[in-house]
C-alpha positions, 0 to 999 in steps of 0.5 A: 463487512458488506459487499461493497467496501468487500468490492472495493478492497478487491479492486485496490487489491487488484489494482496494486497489483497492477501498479507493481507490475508495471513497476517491476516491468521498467515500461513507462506508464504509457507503454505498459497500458497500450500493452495491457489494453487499457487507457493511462488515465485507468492507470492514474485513477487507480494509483490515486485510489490506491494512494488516497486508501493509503494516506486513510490508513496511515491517518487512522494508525497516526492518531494511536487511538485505542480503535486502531489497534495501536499498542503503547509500544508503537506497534499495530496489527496489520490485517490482510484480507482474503482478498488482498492474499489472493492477489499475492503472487505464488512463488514470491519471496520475502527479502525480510524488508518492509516497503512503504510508499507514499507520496512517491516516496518509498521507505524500505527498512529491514529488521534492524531498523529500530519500530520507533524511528520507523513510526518518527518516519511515518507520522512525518509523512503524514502531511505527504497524504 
């Protein structure tokens, strides 16, 4: 991997940060820039960034290509980069649920949820990106 693409995933990393925050907070959009010093349109680039790399993602795991890493079984292996893991707040707790976010619409399945209806649930996503 080189520098770039390095750079750019600390960024998105970063930056999701950010949006969580910022959801977490209850602020509107506006009040929370004016209150982290930057300007709403930062905000909103980056969340397209963000929802742009997602919808990428999802395409490739979509496609269930061998390159993806996708088995027959319908499950893929997710990598976190170190990056991505330093931007993980210390301290945070796992609820045991999966969130996903897309097109502002956000899934939230536990464990019991059965992989193929979530992968159903994905690929009908899909159009959303």
């Amino acid at each position: 991997m080189n520098t770039s693409a390095i750079t750019a995933e600390y960024r998105l990393a970063y930056w999701a940060g950010i949006i969580q925050e910022r959801r977490e907070s209850g602020l509107s959009i506006k009040a929370f820039c004016e209150k982290a010093g930057f300007h709403e349109n930062i905000y909103f680039y980056w969340q397209r960034k963000l929802r742009e790399a997602t919808c990428e993602q999802l395409a490739v795991i979509g496609k269930g290509t061998a390159a993806t890493g996708m088995a027959s079984s319908g499950f893929t292996e997710i990598r976190i980069s170190e990056s991505a893991r330093a931007s993980f707040r210390p301290g945070a707790t796992s609820s045991g649920c999966l969130y996903i976010e897309v097109g502002g619409i956000r899934i939230t399945a536990d464990d019991a949820y059965p992989p193929t209806k979530l992968a159903e649930l994905l690929k009908g996503m899909m159009p959303l990106c």
